[in-house]
N, C-alpha and C positions, 0 to 999 in steps of 0.2 A: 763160463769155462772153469773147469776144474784145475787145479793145482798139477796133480802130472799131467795132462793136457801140456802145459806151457814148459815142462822138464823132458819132456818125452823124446824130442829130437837133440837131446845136449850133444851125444857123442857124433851124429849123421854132420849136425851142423856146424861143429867145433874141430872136429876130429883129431889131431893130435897135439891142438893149444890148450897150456897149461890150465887147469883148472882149479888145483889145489898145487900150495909148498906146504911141508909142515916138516920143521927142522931140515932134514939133507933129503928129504923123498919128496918127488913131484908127481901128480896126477893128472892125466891128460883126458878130457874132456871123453874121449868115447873109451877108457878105462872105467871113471868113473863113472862111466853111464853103464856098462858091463857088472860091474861089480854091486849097484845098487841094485838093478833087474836080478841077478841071482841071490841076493838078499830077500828082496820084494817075491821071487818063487817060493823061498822057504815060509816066509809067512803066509803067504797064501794056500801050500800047503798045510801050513796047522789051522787051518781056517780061521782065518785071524781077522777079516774083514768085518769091516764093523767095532772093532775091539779093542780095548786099549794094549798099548806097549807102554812099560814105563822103560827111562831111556838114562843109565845109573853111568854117564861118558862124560866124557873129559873134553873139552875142545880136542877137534883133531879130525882125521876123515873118518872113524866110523863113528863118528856121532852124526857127521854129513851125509853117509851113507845111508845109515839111522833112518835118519828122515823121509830122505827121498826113495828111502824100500817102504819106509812107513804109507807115503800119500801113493805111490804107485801100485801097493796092495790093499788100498782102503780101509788100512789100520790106521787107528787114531792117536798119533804120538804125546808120550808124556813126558818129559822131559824132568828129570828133578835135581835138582842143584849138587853139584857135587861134591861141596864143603859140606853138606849134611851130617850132622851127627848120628850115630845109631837110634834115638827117642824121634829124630825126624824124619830119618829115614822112614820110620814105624809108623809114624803118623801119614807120610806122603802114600805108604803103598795103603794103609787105611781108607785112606780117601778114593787113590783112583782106582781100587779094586781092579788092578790089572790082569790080564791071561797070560801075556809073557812080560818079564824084564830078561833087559840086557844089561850088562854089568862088564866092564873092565874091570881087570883080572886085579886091577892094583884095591879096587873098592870092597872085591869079594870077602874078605876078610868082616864085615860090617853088617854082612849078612845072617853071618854066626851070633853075632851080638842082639839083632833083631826077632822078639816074639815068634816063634813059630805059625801062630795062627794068622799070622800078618802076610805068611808068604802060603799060606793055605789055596790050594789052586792057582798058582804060577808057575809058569816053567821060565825058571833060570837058565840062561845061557850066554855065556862070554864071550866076547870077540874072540875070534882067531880067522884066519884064513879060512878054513871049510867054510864059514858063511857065504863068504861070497862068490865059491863054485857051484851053487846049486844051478840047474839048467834054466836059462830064460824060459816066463810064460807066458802068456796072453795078458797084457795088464787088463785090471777089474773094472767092471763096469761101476764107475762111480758117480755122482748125484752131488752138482754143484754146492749144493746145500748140504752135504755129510759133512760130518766133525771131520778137521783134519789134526788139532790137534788141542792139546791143554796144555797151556802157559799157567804154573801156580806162582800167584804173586806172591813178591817178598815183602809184605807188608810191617810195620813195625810193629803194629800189634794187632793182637786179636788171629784168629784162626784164618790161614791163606786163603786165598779165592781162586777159584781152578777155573783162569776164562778160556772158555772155546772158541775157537774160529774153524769156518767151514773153510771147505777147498778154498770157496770162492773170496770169501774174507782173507787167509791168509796167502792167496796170490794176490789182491786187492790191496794189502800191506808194501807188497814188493814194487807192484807200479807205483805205488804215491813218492815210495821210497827213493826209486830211480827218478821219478821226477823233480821232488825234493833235490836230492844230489846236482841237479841240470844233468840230467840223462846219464846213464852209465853205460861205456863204450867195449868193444872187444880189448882195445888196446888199454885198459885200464888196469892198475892194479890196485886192490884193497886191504889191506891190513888191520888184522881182527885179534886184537885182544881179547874182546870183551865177550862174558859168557855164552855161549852158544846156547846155554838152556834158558834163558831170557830172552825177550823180547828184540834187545837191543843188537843181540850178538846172531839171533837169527835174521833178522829184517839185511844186516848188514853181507853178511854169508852171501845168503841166498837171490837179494837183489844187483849183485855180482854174478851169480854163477847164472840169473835167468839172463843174463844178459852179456854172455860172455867171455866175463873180465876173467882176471886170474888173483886167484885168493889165498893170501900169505894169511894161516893160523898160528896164535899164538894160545898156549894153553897156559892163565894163570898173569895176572901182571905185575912186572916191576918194572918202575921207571928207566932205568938203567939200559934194560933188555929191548924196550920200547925205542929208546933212543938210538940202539943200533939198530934195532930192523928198519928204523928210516934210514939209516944210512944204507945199510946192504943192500935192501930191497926196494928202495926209492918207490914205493906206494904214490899212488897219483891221489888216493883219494882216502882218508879218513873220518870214520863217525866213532864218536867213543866220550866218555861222560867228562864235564869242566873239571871234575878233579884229576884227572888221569894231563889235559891241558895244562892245568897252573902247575903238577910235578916236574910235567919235562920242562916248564921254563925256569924251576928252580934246581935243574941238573947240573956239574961242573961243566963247562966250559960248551953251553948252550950256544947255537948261533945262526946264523942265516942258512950256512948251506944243510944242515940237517933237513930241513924243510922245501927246497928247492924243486925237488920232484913233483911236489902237490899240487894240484890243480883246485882241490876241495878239501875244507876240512869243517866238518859239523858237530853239533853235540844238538840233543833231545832230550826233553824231560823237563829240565828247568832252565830258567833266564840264567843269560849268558852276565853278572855284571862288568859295568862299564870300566871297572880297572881293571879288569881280567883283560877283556877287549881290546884295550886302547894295550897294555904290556903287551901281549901278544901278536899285534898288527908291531909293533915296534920291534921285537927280538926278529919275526918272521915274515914281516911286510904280507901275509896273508891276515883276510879279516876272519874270523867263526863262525861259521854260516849256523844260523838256529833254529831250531823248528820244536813241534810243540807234537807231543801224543801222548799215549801210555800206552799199556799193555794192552786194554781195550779196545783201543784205536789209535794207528798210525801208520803213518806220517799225514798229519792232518793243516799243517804249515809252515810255513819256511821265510826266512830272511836271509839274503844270501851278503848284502852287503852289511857291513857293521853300523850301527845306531849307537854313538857315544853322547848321546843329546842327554839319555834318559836310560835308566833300567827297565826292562821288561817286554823290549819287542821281542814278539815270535812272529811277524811277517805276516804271509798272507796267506788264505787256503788253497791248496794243492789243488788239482783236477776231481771234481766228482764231491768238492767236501761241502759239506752245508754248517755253517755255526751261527748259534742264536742267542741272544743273553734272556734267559728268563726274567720277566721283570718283575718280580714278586723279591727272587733271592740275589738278582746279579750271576747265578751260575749259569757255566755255558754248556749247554749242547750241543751235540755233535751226529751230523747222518751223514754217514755216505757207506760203500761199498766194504772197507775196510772194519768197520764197526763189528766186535762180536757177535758169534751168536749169543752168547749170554752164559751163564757162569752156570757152573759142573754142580749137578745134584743139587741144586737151589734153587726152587723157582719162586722162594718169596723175594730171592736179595735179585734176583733177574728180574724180577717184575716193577722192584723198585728204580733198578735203574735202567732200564726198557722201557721209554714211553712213545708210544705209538712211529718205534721206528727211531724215536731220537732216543744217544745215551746221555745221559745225565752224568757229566765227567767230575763233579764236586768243585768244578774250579773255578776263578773268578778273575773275568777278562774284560775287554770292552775294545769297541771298534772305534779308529778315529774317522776324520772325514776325508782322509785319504783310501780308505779300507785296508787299513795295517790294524792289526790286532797286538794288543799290549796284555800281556800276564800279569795279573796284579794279587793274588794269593787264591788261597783253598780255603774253602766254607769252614771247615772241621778246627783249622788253623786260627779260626779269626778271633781276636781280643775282645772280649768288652770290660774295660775299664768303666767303672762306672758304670754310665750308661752310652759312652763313645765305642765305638767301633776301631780297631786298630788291625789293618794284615800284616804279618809278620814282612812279609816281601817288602814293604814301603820302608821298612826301619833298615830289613838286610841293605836294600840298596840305597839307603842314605848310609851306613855303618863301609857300605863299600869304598864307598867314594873317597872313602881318609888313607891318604899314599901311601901307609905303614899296614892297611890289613888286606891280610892275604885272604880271610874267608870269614864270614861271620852269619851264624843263624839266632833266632828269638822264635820264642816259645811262651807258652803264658805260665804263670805262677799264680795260686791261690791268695787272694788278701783279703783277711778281716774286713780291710775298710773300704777297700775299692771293688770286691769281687774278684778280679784280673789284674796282673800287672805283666807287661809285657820287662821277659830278663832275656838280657843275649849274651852270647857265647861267641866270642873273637880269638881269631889262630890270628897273631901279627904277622908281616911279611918276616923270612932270613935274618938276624945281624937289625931288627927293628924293635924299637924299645919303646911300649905303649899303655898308658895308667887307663883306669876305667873314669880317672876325673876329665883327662883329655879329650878320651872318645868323649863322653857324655857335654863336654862345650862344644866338641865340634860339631853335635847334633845342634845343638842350640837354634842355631841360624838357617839350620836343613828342613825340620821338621816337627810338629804343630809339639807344644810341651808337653799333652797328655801320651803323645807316643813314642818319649822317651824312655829306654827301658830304667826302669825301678833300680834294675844291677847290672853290670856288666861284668863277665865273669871270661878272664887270658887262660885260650886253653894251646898247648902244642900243637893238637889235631882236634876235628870233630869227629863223630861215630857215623860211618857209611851204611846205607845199605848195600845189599849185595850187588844192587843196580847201579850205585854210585850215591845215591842221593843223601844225605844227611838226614839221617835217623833222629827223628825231633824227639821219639820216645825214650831215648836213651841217653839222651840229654838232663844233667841231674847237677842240682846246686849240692858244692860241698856242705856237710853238714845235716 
């Protein structure tokens, strides 16, 4: 099944339940199905099938709209981050050599600043309202297997990867998604922070709108603002990254009913640790439901009840998912449905991590004999001391476990004598006063002495990525 295939009846079969909030305007279900089809004719008129769109929006409905004119005229959406600075911007349209960008009118301006020959064969064009009066047409005859769009990862370093997913992949995304969640209902509401041009903020969007729900966007996060849309708009259901969680429970006057309305509340990407968990079940008597994927593939498992035994459950696999631990490297592979097609204009870096159907996700897990899957780090991350092996994950979640830290990552450092030395970097809890002599006895008794970090280095915050995830490359000892 292709992607508008499973969008194609939103407005017949919704008809005038809400489909989008965004600030004081509501979108009803066969609105937005109107208004994406006369988007979806324009491009189809500029013969756009087949062809990239880069997509220069903001959370909000026409980045939504975006989309779904995108997969309904069999143009291949690109999405590109909209913190971008003018050098990225130039590098993103580089890459995906697009026919048209869209551009909200507030980015326009960044476009001036961008090389000419960058926008060499593009037609620029800005939301407004005429987009979306063009006359409905025939949607396009589209091929399970066509690009539907390119997700450019925000990696820490080194040059993004532009991964594709076909129709069928990124509809593939949204069922595992909804299953993940324990199904997603008409009567549900969703509440969307997190970037709509990432993975995290589409899967979330869109496996709401295939199914119904109605979907409060926010464009851009702060905690504060966060903490009233739960109140106003009582969301049944949130997925959004562990640090956007540990904020709201360090907001003034935090408390149970903020949370009352929720029926589910998830995060993805990385292990949920066990003091985060155990605070959290405490302030909001719900547990964090976790699951495990990346931009290449997900939602590929889930844990819906909380695990305070241990750090690093991500639960079990979803419908359709196949995982295998290589046993040469301990990394885990991953098939199923949702899996990319494989990465933009690269078919050496596709072919490395393409094998015969399974992807090569770089990460390092292991199955118990219950068949629960435990996270245990990433290959690229790993230590060797000496000639011992150290994951950063085994140290973060021992570093967790001390009642005074609120977050702490390790990274390796260069040594003369040992080759590697694992150093970390710890945010204390609020009003919590913490030496690196403390931390470093409390490990003592937690974990083996070689995998004690070298240093410990009190930082206010760590460096996110745009994903949410802490940016290990931009992690740097004073000095």
């Amino acid at each position: 099944m292709v992607f508008v295939s499973a969008l194609a009846n939103l407005g017949a079969t919704h008809g005038d339940a809400t489909a989008l909030v965004f600030g004081d305007r509501t979108w009803s279900y066969r609105e937005l199905r109107a208004q994406a089809d006369a988007l979806a004719a324009v491009l189809r008129a500029d013969g756009m099938a087949g062809e990239r769109v880069a997509l220069m929006l903001p959370n909000g409905p026409d980045l939504v709209l975006a989309y779904l004119a995108c997969f309904a005229a069999g143009a291949v959406a690109a999405p590109l981050n909209q913190r971008y600075a003018p050098p990225e911007v130039e590098q993103a349209l580089r890459r995906a050599r697009p026919r048209l960008l869209l551009v909200h009118p507030d980015r326009r301006p960044i476009l001036d600043r961008v090389d000419p020959a960058a926008l060499s064969g593009v037609r620029v064009l800005g939301t407004n309202d005429a987009l979306y009066r063009g006359a409905p047409a025939e949607p396009a005859d589209i091929e399970s297997d066509a690009p539907a769009v390119i997700f450019f990862t925000s990696g820490s370093t080194g040059r993004p990867k532009g991964v594709v997913h076909s129709h069928a992949s990124a509809l593939a995304m949204l069922t595992s998604t909804a299953e993940a969640f324990d199904g997603v209902r008409p009567d549900d509401v969703v509440l969307v922070f997190e970037p709509q041009v990432h993975v995290s903020g589409y899967i979330a969007t869109f496996s709401a709108l295939c199914n119904g729900a109605t979907v409060v966007l926010y464009d851009q996060f702060d905690p504060a603002r966060y903490a009233a849309a739960l109140i106003r708009h009582r969301p049944t259901l949130i997925c959004t990254h562990i640090d956007v969680l540990a904020q709201l429970l360090r907001q003034p006057g935090v408390n149970r009913d903020w949370f009352t309305s929720l029926r589910g509340v998830y995060t993805g990407g990385d292990t949920v640790p066990v003091a985060l968990q155990e605070e959290f079940g405490r302030v909001t008597g719900l547990p964090i439901g976790v699951g495990y994927g990346m931009t290449e593939a997900i939602w590929l498992t889930v844990q819906r009840t909380a695990r305070t035994d241990r750090d690093g459950c991500i639960g079990r696999p979803v419908s359709g998912v196949r995982l295998r631990v290589d046993e040469a490297s301990g990394e885990v592979w991953v098939a199923g449905p949702m899996v990319m097609q494989g990465y933009f204009d690269d078919e050496a870096l596709t072919a490395g991590a393409l094998v015969d159907g399974w992807f090569r996700t770089g990460d390092l897990a292991y199955e118990d004999d219950d068949g629960v899957w435990w996270f245990s780090g990433r290959i690229k991350d790993v230590i060797v001391r000496r000639t011992s092996k150290i994951t950063p994950g085994e140290v973060e979640a021992a570093l967790d476990r001390h009642p005074d830290v609120a977050m702490a990552a390790v990274v390796a450092a260069p040594d003369p004598e040992e080759g590697q030395v694992p150093v970390a970097f710890v945010v204390p809890k609020d009003g919590a006063t913490l030496s690196a002599d403390e931390l470093t006895e409390f490990l003592r008794d937690r974990i083996a002495a070689y995998k004690i970090p070298a240093r410990i280095h009190l930082r206010a915050s760590l460096p996110l990525t745009s994903s949410g995830k802490v940016s290990r490359h931009d992690l740097h000892e004073d000095g």
